[in-house]
C-alpha positions as CSV (number, residue, x, y, z in Angstrom):
1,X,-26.5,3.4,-24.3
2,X,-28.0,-0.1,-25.6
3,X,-28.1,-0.2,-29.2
4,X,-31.5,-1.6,-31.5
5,X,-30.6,-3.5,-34.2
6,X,-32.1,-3.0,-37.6
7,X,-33.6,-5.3,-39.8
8,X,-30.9,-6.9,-41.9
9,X,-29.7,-10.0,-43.0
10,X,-29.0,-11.3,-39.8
11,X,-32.0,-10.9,-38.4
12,X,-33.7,-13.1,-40.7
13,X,-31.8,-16.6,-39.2
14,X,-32.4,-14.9,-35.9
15,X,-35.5,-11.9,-35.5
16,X,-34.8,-10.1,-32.2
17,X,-37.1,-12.0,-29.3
18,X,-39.2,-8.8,-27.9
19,X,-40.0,-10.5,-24.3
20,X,-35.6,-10.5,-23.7
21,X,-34.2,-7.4,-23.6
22,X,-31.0,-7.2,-24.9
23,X,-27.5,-7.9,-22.7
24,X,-25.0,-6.5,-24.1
25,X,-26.7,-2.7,-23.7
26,X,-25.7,-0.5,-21.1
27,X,-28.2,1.3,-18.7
28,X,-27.1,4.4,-17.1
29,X,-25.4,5.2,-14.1
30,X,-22.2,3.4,-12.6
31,X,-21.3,0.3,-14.4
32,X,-20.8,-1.7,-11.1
33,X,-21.4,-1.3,-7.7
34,X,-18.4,0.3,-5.7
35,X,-16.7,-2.8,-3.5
36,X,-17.3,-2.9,-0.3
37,X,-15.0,-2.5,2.3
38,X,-12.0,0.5,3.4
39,X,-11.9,3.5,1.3
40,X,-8.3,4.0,0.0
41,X,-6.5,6.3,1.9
42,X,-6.4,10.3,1.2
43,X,-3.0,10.2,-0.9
44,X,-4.0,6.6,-2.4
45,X,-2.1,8.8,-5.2
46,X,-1.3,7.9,-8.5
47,X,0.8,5.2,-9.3
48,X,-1.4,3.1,-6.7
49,X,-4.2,2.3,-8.4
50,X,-3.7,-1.3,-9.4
51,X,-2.4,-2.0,-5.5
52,X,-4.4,-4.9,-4.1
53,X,-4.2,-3.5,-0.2
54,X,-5.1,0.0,0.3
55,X,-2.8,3.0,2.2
56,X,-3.6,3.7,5.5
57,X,-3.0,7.6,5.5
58,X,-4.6,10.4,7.7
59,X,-3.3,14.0,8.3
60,X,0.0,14.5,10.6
61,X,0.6,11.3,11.5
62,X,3.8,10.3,13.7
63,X,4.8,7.8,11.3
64,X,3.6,6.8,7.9
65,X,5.9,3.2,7.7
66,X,6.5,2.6,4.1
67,X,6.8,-1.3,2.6
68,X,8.4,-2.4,-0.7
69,X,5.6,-4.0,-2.0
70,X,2.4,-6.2,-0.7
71,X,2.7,-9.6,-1.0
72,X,0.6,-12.7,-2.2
73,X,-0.6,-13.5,1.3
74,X,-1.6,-9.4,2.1
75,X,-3.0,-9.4,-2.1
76,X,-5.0,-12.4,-0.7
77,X,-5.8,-10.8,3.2
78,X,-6.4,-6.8,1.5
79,X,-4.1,-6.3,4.5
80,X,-0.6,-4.7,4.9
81,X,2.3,-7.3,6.4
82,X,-0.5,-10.5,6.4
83,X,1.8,-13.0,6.5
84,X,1.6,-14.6,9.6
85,X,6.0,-14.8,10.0
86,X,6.4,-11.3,8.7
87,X,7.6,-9.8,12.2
88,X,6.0,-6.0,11.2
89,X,3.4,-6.2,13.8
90,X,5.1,-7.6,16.5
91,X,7.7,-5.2,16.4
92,X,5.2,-2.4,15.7
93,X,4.0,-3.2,19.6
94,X,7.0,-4.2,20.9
95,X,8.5,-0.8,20.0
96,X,6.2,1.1,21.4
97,X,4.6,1.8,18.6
98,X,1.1,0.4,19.5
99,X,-0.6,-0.2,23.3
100,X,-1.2,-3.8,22.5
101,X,-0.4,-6.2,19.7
102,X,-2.5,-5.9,16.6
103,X,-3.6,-8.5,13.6
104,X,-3.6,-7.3,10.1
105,X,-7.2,-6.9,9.8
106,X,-6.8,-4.6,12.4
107,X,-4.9,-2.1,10.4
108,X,-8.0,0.5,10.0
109,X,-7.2,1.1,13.6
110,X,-3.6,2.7,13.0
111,X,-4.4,6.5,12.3
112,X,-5.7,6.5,16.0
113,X,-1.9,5.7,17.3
114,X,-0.8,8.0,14.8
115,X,0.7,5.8,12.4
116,X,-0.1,4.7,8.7
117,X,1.2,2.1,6.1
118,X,1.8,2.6,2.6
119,X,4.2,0.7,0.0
120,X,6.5,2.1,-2.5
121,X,5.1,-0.2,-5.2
122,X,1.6,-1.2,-5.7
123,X,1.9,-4.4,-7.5
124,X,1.8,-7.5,-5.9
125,X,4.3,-10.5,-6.7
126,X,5.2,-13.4,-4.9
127,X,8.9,-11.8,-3.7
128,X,10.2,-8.4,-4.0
129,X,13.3,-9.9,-6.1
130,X,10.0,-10.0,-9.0
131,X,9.9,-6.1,-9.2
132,X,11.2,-4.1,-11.5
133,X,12.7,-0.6,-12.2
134,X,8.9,0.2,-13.6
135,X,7.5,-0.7,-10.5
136,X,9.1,2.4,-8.9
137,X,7.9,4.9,-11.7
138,X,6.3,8.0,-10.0
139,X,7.2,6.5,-6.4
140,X,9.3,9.4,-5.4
141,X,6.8,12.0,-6.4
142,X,3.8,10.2,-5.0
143,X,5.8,10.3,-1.4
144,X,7.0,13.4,-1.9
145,X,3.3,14.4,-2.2
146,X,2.0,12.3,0.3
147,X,4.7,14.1,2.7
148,X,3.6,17.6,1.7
149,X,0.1,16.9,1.8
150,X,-0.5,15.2,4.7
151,X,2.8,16.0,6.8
152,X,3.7,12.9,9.0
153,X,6.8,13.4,11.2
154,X,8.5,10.6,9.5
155,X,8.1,7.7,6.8
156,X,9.7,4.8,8.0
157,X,10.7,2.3,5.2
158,X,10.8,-1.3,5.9
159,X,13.8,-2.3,3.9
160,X,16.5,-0.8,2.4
161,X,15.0,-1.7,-1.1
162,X,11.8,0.0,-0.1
163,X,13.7,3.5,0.1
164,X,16.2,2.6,-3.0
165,X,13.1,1.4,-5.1
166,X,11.8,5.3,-5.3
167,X,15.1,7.3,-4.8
168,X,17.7,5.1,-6.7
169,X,20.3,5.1,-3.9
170,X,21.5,2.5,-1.4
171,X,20.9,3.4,2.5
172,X,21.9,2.3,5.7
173,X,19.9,1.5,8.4
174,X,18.6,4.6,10.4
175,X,17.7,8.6,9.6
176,X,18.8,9.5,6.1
177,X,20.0,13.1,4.8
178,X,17.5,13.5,2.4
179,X,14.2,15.1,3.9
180,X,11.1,15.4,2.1
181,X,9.7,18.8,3.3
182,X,9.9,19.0,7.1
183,X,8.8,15.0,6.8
184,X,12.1,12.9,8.0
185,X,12.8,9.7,6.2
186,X,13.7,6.3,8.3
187,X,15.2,3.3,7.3
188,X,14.8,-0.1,8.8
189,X,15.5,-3.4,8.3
190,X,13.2,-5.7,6.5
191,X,10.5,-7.5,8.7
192,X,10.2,-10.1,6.5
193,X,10.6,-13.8,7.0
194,X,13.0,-13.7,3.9
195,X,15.6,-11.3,6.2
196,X,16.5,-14.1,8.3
197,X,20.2,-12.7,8.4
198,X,18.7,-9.6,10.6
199,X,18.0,-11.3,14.2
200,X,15.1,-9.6,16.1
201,X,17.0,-7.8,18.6
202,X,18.4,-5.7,15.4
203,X,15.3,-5.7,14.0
204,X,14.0,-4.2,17.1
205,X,16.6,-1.5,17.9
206,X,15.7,0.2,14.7
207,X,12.5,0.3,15.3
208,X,12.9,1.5,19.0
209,X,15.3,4.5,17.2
210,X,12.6,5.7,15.0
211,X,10.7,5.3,18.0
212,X,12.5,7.7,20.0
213,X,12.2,10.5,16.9
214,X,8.7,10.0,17.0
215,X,7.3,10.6,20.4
C-alpha cells in the first residue's frame, strides 16, 4: 500500500512534486510478473526452492534419475546435465533409455519416455566437493515424498554421493536394499567429466542394468 507523506520538516527542503507519483509505493496484485518459461515439476517440493534448474516429474514414471546437484553450466543453461562433456545424455540413449539422442534443452520432453530428472540438492556450486551436510537437509523426506506421491518404478542416482548426500550411507553401484515405498532405488556411476576413473563401458553397463529393471 503506498504511503502519503505528511507535511513535516522534511518536506519543507523538498515539498512532494504532485505530477510524480511516488516509487517506492506498492500497487496491488503480484509484485512481479511470474518468469517465463517450464513450470517446476509437481513434487518441486520443499527444500528446492532456491534450485536454479527445475525437476522434471510426472505421475508413474519408469525412472525418475536423481543428480547430486546442478552445476554452473546447467545454473547458466536452466537445464539438467548442460555441460557439454557430462556423458548423462549420451548414455541416457545409448542405454535405451531414449529413441534418439537428446540436448539439454530438450529435457521437457522426458516424461513422454517415461523418465524424469531431479537432484538431491538444489544449490548450485561450481563442484559437488562445495556442498555441504546442509545441503542435504530435508532431501530424504522430499524423495521419500516424491516416491509416494508420484510412484516411479525407480530413482536412479547419478553418483554414489547423490544417494549418500540424503541417506547418510555409502553405496555400491547397482539396486540398493533400502526401498522407498514400492519405488526401487538405483545407483550409478557419476556421468560427470570429473569421474574420469569410470570408463564409458562401466558407465554404460549400469545404466543398461537399470535399464533392464525398468522395461
Amino acid at each position: 500500500m503506498a504511503e502519503t507523506r505528511q507535511p513535516g520538516s522534511s518536506a519543507r527542503r523538498r515539498p512532494p512534486t504532485p505530477e510524480r507519483p511516488p516509487t517506492s509505493g506498492r500497487q496491488p496484485g503480484p509484485e512481479r510478473p511470474p518468469t517465463p518459461g517450464r513450470p517446476p515439476g509437481p513434487e518441486c517440493a520443499a527444500g528446492h526452492e532456491a534450485s536454479p534448474v527445475p525437476d522434471i516429474l510426472a505421475p508413474q514414471l519408469r525412472v525418475v534419475f536423481c543428480g547430486i546437484n546442478p552445476g554452473r553450466r546447467s545454473e547458466a543453461a536452466g537445464a539438467h546435465f548442460a555441460n557439454p562433456r557430462n556423458d548423462f545424455w549420451r548414455l541416457l540413449h545409448a542405454a535405451g533409455f531414449t529413441p534418439h539422442l537428446l540436448s539439454p534443452q530438450e529435457q521437457d520432453t522426458l516424461p513422454s519416455f517415461g523418465i524424469g530428472i531431479t537432484n538431491a540438492a538444489g544449490r548450485a556450486t561450481r563442484g559437488s566437493s562445495d556442498l555441504r551436510g546442509a545441503d542435504f537437509a530435508g532431501s530424504a523426506e522430499r524423495l521419500a515424498r516424491l516416491a509416494d506421491g508420484l510412484r516411479p518404478r525407480a530413482i536412479g542416482f547419478v553418483g554414489k554421493e547423490a544417494y549418500r548426500g540424503p541417506f547418510r550411507e555409502r553405496p555400491e553401484h547397482g539396486l540398493q536394499e533400502r526401498r522407498l515405498g514400492d519405488t526401487l532405488l538405483f545407483v550409478l556411476p557419476s556421468t560427470s567429466p570429473a569421474n574420469a576413473a569410470v570408463s564409458w563401458d562401466d558407465r554404460l553397463h549400469w545404466f543398461r542394468a537399470l535399464r533392464g529393471l525398468v522395461p
